[in-house]
N, C-alpha and C positions, 0 to 999 in steps of 0.2 A: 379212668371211669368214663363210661356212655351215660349221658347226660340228658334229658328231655324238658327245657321248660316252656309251659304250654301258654300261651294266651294274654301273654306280657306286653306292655307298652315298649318296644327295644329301641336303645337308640341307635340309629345309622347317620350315613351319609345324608340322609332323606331327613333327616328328624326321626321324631318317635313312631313307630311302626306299630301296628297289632299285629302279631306275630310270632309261630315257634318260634324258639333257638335252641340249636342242637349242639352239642360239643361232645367231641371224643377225639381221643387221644392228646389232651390238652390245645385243641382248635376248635374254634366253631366252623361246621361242616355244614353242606346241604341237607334237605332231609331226604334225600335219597340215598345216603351212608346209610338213614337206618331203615329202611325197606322190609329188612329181616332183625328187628330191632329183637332180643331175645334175650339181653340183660341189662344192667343198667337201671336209671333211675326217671320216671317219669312226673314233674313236679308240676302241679297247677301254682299257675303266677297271676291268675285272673284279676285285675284289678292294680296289679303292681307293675312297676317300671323295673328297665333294667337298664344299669349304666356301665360303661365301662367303667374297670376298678378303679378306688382313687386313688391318687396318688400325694402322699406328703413330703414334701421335702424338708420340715424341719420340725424332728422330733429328739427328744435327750432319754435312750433306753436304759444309763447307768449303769449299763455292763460292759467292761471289765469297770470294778471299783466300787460300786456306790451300788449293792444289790440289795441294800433293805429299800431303795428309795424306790426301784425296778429293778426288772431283769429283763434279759432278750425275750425269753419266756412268755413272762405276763404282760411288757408292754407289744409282741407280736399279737397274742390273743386280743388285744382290748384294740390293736388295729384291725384285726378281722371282724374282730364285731361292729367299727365302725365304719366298714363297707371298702377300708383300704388292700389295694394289692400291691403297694410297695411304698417304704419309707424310707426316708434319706436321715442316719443317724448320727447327731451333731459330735463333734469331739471333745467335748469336756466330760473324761473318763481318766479311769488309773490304770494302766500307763496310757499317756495321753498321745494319741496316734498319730507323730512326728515322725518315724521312719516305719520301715517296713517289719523293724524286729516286733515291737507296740504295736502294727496294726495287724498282724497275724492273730496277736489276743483274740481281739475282737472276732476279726473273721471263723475262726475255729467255735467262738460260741455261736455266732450267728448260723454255721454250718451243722452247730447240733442243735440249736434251740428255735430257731426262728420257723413259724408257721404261714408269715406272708414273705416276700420278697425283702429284704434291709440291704443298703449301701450304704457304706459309712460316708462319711466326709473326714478327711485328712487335714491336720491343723497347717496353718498357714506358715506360725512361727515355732520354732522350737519350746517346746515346754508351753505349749497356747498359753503366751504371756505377754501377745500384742506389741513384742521392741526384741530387739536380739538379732540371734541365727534364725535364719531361714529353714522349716522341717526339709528333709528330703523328698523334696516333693514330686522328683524326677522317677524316684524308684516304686512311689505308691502310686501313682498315676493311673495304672489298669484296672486298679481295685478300688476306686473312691469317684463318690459323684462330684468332687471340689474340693477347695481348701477355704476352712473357714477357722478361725479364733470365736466362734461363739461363746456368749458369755464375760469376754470383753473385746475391747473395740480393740482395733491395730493403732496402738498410740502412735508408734513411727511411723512419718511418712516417707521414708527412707525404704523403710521393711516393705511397707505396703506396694510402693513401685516396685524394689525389686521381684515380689510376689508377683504381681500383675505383669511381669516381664515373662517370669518362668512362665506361669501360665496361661500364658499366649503362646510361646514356643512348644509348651504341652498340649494344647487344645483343651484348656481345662480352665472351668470358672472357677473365679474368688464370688464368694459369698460370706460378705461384710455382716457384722454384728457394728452398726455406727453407735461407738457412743466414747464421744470426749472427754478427758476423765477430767481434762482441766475446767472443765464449765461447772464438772461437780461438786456440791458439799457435802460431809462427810455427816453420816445419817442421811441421806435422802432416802424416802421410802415408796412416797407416793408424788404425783404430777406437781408440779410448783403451779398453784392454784391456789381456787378459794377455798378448798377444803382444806388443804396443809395450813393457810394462815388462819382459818377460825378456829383448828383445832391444836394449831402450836407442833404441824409437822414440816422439818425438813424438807422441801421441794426437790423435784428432781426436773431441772427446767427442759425445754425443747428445743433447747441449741445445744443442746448433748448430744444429740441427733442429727439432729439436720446442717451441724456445723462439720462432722466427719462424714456424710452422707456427699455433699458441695465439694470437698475437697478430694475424695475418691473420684468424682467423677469430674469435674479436672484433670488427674490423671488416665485415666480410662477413656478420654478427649486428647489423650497425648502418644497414649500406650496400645489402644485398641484393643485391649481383650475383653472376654465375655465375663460382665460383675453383673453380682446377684445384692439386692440389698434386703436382709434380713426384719424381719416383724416391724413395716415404718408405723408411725403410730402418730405422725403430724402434720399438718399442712402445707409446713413450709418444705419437707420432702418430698410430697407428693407433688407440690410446685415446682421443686427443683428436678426433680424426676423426669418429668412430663417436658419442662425444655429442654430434658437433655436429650430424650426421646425426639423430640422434633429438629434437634440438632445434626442424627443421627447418633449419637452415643448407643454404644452395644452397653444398652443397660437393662435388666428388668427387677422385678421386687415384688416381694407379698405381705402381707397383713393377716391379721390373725381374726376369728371369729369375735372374741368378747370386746377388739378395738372396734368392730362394726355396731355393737350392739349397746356395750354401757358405755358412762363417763364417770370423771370424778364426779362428776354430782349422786353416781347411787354410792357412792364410796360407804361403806360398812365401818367400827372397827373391829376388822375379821379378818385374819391371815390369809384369807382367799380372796381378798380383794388385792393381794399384794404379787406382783408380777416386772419384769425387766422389757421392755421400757412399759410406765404404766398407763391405768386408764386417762385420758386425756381432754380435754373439752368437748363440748360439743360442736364446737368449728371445727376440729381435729377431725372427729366421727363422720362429719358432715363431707368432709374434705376427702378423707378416704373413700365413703360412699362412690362417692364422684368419680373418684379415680379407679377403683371396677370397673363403674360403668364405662367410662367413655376408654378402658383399654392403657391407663397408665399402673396401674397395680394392674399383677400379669396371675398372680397364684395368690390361693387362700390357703394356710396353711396352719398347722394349730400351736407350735414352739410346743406341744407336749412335755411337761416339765415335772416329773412327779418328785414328792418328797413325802420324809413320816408323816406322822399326825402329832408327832411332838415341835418339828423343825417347822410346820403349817398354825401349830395353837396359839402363837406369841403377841398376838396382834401386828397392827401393822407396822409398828416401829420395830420387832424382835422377830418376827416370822423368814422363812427365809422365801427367795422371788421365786414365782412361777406358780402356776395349776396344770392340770390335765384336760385333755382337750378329744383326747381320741373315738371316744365312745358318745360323744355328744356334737360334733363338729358341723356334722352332715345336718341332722336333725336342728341342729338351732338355726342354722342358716336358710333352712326351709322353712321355717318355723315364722321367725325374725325379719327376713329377705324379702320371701318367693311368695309365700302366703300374704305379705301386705303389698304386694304389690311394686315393692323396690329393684326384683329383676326379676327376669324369667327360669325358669327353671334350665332351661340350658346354657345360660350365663352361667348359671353355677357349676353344672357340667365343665362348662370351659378352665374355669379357675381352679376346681379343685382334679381333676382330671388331666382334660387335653394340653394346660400352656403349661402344668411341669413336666410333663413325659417329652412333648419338645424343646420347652427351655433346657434341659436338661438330659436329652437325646436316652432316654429313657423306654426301655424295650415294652410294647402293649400295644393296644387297642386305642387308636382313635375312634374310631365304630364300631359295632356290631357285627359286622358282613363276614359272609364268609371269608376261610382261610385265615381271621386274627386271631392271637393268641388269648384264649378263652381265661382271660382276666375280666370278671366281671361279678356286679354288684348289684341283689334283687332289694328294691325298696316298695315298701309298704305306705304310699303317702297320707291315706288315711288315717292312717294308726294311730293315737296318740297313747303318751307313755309320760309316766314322773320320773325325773330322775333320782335315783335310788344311789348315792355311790358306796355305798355298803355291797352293789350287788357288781361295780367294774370288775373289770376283769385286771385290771389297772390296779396296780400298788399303790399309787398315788389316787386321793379321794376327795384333796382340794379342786373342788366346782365350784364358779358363779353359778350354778345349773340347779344344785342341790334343791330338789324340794318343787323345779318348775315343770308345768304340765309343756311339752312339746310333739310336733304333730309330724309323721315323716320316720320310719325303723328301717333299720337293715334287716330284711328277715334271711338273706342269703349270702354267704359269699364265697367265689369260687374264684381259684389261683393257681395260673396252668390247670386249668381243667378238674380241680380236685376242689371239695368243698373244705375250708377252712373254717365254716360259722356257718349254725343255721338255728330259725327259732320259729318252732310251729309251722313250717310247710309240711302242705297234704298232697300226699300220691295221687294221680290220677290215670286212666286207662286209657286216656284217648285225646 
């Protein structure tokens, strides 16, 4: 597809530009390709910016396995509409993608179903059950962005070294799901807090976290390879982080939009307030903020987690963890973030875009300029919209969002060159 969009805010090298951008043959080209411009599409973007695509690296699509909860299908479309051109898809699926025969599943739906870019990640341990054998992690290697056990933590620390060995010898990150099972008790549901004791819930304390978060990177101080630490959601990780960082430790991590925005204090009781690890204090919130900013959290990512409306209706003690996040992510973080003045609009660029394509040596667009691979995403920052999740594109329809006005649409999205999503752009001649 010959491509023409007119009179966009783009981002480059330079920052944001008033500017055509051209793209054909899935590249953006000069506009002297199109001189004899004579088919193709001519879009006015007046008023809208354009980013390179985003990119997630921690989403759960439940295919192979779990296709009433998603599918490749519906959670690729509900990443196109949320301005993503590649996601990274977590392993907790059936057959669970430990060697190469299990990860073909996946790949063969992804090659028929997927509308944006997907790369799985490959389980750490056999049978992702955090202790045991080790998956075959030498023979998946070409085909997976890491090895992760999400959904539980690597109880062994035995496993986990040896994990962290291969994958140093691989060139390939562990990206930790931290959470100690021995800190846990059994029912926890939501934050060990004041809301779990005035209401008689089960806590889910924050050395669950930050107690397997400390001890990985120990190792990773001894072993040197490249670790990812999965949705942190505490202070005392982001503290422990940040000195490892200054240590030099090859570590980075990301956080997720609703640990930026609520706490146990809005806690509902609503199965969509229930999530792995959960909402957390406001020192927590406050802690992570910080750590954006000054460059110790590296990627904003959304744990996109979908499930029924029967496995979501139970409250928060019987509901099962997670929401969806894809189709709202962008939008709340400008919303929430960039509209109050908590960062710039290209700090968000950075986290949701630039530091996972290179944390994660991930093929795109750092800028706009010519010659890059025409992955990119038109946004509408005036826009506002309610979110409606009756209208996701998303099987899963568990949102904190449900119901809130936010300001910031993806009106476009294009991948290699082709549009994947588009909503209301108008042609224009010139």
């Amino acid at each position: 597809m010959r491509l023409c969009l007119k009179h966009a805010k783009v981002f480059t090298n330079d920052g944001f530009v008033v500017k055509d951008l051209f793209v054909d043959r899935g590249r953006i080209v000069s506009s002297s390709s199109f001189d004899s411009f004579k088919d193709g599409r001519i879009v006015d973007c007046t008023n809208c910016y354009i980013l390179p695509g985003l990119v997630d690296v921690h989403v759960h699509l439940r295919e192979p396995g779990f296709l009433y909860k998603e599918d490749i299908e519906s959670g690729t479309k509900a990443a196109a509409a949320g301005g993503y051109s590649v996601v990274c898809s977590m392993p907790n699926v059936n057959p669970v993608p430990d060697c190469m025969e299990n990860l073909n599943v996946q790949l063969e739906a992804i090659k028929e179903k997927a509308v944006v870019k997907v790369i799985p990640y490959g389980s750490i341990s056999k049978g992702r059950v955090g202790r045991g054998e080790l998956s075959s992690m030498e023979e998946m290697s070409r085909y997976v962005a890491g090895y992760s056990d999400d959904g539980c933590g690597v109880q062994s620390e035995d496993v986990m070294k040896q994990a962290m060995v291969e994958a140093k010898r691989l060139d390939k990150i562990i990206v930790a799901h931290c959470e100690d099972e021995s800190e846990l008790k059994a029912g926890g549901c939501i934050h060990d807090g004041m809301f779990a004791r005035s209401h008689g819930y089960v806590g889910i304390n924050s050395a669950s976290e930050y107690k397997q978060v400390m001890r990985d990177l120990e190792l990773v101080k001894e072993i040197g390879c490249k670790y990812h630490v999965c949705h942190v959601s505490t202070k005392e990780s982001v503290e422990a982080i940040r000195k490892a960082k200054l240590d030099g430790v090859k570590v980075t991590c990301e956080t997720c939009p609703h640990y930026l925005i609520y706490t146990e204090e809005d806690l509902e009781e609503d199965g969509k307030w229930k999530m792995n690890p959960p909402l957390r204090s406001k020192e927590d919130r406050k802690a992570l903020i910080e750590g954006i900013l000054d460059g110790t959290i590296d990627c904003l990512v959304t744990d996109h987690a979908p499930h029924s409306e029967e496995e979501k209706n139970k409250g928060l003690d019987g509901s099962a963890f997670g929401i969806v996040g894809l189709e709202t992510a962008f939008a709340s973080m400008y919303t929430n973030l960039v509209l109050r003045g908590v960062m710039p609009l290209e700090k968000l660029v950075e986290v949701m875009c630039l530091n996972p394509r290179r944390i994660f040596e991930i093929e795109g667009p750092r800028s706009l300029d010519v010659g890059e691979i025409a992955d990119l995403c038109v946004v509408n920052l005036e826009k506002e919209w309610v979110v409606d999740p009756s209208q996701f594109y998303s099987k899963g329809k568990s949102t904190l969002f449900e119901g809130k006005k936010l300001q910031g649409r993806v009106v476009l999205n294009v991948v290699d060159g082709t549009i994947v999503y588009e909503e209301g752009m108008k042609e224009c001649k010139n």
